[in-house]
N, C-alpha and C positions, 0 to 999 in steps of 0.2 A: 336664132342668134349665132354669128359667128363667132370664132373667142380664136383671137390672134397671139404669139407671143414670139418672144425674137424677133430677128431682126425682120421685115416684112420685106418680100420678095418679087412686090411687084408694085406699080405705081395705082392708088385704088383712086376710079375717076370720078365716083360718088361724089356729089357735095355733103359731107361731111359737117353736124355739127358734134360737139365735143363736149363731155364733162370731164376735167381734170382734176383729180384729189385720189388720197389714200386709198380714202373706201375701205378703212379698217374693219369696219362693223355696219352695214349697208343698217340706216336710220333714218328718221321722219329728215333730219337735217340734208342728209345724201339727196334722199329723194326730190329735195325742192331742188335742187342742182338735174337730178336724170329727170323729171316732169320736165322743166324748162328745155331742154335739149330734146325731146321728142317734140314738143310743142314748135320748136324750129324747126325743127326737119320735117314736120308734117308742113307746115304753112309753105315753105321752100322748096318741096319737094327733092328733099334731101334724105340722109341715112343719120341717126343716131349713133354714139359712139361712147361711149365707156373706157376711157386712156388711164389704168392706175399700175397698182405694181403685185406683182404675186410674192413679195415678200414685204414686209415694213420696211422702209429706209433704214430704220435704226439700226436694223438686224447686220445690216453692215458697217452703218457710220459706225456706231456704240453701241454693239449687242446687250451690256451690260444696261442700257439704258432703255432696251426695246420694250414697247410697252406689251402687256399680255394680250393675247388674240382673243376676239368677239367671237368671231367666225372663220371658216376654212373656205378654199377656194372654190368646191365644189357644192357649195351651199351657195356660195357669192354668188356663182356663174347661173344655178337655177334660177336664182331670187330673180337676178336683171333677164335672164330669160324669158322668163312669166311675167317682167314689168315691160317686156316690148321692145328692147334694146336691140337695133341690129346688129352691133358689132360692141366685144366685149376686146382690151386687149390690158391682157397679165404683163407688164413689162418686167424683166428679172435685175433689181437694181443691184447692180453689182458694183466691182472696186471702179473696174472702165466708164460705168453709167454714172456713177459717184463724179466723175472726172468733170461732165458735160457745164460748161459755165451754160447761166440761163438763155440766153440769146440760143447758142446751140444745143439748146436743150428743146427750143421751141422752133429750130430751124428744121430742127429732125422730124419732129413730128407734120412741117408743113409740106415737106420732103416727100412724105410718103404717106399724108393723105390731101387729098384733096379738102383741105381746111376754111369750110367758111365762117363758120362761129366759134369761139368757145365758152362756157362758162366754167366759174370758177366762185369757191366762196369768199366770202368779204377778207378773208387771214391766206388766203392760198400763197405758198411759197414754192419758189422751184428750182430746180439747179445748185453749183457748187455752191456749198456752205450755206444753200437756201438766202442766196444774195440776192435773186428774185423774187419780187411782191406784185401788187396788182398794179403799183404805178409804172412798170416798168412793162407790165402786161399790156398796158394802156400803148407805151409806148412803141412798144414790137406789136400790136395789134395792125396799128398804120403801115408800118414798113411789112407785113408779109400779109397785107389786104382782108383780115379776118372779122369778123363782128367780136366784140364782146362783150360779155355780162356779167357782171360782178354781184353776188349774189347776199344779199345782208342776211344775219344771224337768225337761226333758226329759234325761237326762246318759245320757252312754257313754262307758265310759273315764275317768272323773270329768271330762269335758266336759261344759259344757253345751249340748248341740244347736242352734244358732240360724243364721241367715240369716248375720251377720257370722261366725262359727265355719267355715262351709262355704265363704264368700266365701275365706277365708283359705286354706284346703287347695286352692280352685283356682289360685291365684295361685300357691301354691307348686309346682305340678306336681302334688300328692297326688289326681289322678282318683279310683284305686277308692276311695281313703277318700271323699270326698265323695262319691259315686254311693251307697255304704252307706247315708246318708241323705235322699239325695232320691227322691221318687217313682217320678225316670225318669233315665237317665244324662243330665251337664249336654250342654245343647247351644245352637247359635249354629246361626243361619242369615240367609239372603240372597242377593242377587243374584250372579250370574257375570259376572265384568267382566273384561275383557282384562289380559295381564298381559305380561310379557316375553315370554313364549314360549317360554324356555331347556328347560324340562320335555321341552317334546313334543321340540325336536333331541334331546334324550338318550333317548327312548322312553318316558319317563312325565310324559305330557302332565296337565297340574294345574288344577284348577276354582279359579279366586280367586277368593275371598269378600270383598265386599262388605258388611261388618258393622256392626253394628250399635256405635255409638263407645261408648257408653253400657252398653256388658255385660263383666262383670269377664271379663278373658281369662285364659287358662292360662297359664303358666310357657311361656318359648321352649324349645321343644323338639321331638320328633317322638312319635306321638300312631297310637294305631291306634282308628278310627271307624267309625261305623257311620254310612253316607249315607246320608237319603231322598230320591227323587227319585220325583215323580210316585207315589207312594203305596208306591215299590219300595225295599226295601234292600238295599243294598251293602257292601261289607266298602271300609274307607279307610285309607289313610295320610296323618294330616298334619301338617302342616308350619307352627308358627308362629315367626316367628323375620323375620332380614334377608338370607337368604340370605348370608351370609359368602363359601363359596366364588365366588361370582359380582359378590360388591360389591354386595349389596343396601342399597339407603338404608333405604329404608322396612319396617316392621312388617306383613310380611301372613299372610294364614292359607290355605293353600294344599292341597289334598289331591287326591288320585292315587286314582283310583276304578279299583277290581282289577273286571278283566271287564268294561270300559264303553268303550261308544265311538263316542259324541254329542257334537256339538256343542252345548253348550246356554248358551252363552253369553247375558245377558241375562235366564234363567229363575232358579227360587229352587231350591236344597239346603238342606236338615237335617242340621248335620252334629253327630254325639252324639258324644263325646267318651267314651273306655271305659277306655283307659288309659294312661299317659307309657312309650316303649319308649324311647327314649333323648335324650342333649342334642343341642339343635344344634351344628353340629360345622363345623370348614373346614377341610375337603380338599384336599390338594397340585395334585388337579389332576381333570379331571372324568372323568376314570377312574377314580380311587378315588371319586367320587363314586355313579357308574353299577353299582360295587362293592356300595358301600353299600344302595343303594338296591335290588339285587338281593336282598341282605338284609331288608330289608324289607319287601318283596310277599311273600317264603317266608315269614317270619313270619306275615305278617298274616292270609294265606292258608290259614294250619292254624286260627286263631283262631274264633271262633263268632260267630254274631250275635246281637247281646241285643236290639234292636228288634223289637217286631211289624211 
């Protein structure tokens, strides 16, 4: 796959079909939009394409309104790698990009690809102030010669599948339900930064993450994960929350890597998220904690790994 960004440099003569949207959090919904668009470009003998943005609109229209990140872009770009997408492009929406009324927002893109289809979902908007909708797509379809396809709502459950939909079940603790719709189980990563240290006294020494502020976190609780570390995984327990029984101030995400025992303080973890096993809790005393916790390596311990 190729992965384009900025402004593009050359005129590309491929016949071009196109999926255009966010692509916040690549989901079963995305997917019926990137399937349809290989499925054109095979029958047409054309190239697939992936048109979104490497940052949220919001982040510039109303940053105070952006919604929290599913995914990062380097997880995006493998995902659509592996799903067969020839060409991936990161546009950077900025104040200039902000500017583009719809028409030249779609002028640009026909500009500089060889545009013959696009699709888009049944809600797709586009351009200044999002003045653009699919009737209008309809209508600039005809005038710059392209197919398109409008793609109706993705539902399970009489839900309908979207980024904000999924945002919502992790917040609430609902892992495996969200995971049912995304491509890969949700996951956060980052650096290993020092932390109390209370763990390792008690025998289950805990990698603190250092995360990302900006990504919707899960429900406080305790969490059985699958770690990548160095290309390797691991079966995890963790731990978001304040640490109660200890007096914890602060919000961290902490997990206890079963069979590991590196120091890697400073390096980066993967930690995927698979399912909520219980709340956090405060303990009379750190005996019943070391209890507990003995409970939860034996669980975690029979459980499977779902990462490659």
């Amino acid at each position: 796959m190729i992965v384009l960004s900025g402004e593009v440099d050359k005129k590309y003569n491929h016949n071009i079909y196109l999926a255009l949207g966010s692509f916040d959090g690549l989901h079963q919904g995305h997917m019926s939009l990137i399937e349809k668009v290989k499925e054109y470009a095979a029958v047409n003998g054309g190239k697939s394409m992936v048109y979104t943005f490497s940052n949220h609109p919001l982040t510039t229209i109303a940053p105070d309104k952006a919604p929290k990140l599913l995914m990062d872009n380097d997880t995006k770009i493998n995902l659509l790698a592996d799903k067969g997408i020839d060409f991936l492009v990161l546009e950077d929406f900025d104040e200039k990009f902000m500017q583009l009324s719809p028409e030249e927002f779609i002028s640009k893109i026909c500009n500089e690809f060889n545009v013959k289809g696009i699709v888009v979902g049944f809600n797709y908007r586009f351009g200044y102030k999002n003045l653009g909708d699919v009737e209008l797509l309809k209508v600039l379809s005809a005038k710059y010669k392209f197919d398109l396809t409008i793609m109706p709502p993705f539902k399970d459950k009489d839900h309908v599948i979207s980024s904000t939909f999924i945002r919502k079940l992790i917040a609430s603790g609902e892992i495996i339900e969200a995971n049912e719709y995304l491509l890969e189980p949700f996951m956060i990563n980052g650096k290993i930064i020092s932390g109390k240290g209370i763990g390792r006294t008690l025998g289950y020494p805990t990698a603190n993450l250092d995360y990302n502020k900006n990504f919707v976190i899960p429900q406080k609780g305790v969490y059985y994960t699958n770690v990548k570390y160095k290309e390797k995984i691991y079966k995890g327990i963790t731990n978001i929350g304040f640490n109660p029984t200890v007096n914890g101030n602060n919000l961290t995400i902490e997990t206890y890597i079963l069979d590991f025992d590196k120091d890697i303080y400073g390096e980066e973890i993967s930690v995927y998220f698979i399912e909520k096993t219980r709340n956090e809790s405060k303990f009379s005393n750190l005996n019943e904690l070391i209890s507990q916790l003995r409970l939860d390596e034996k669980e975690a311990s029979l459980k499977k790994i779902y990462i490659k």
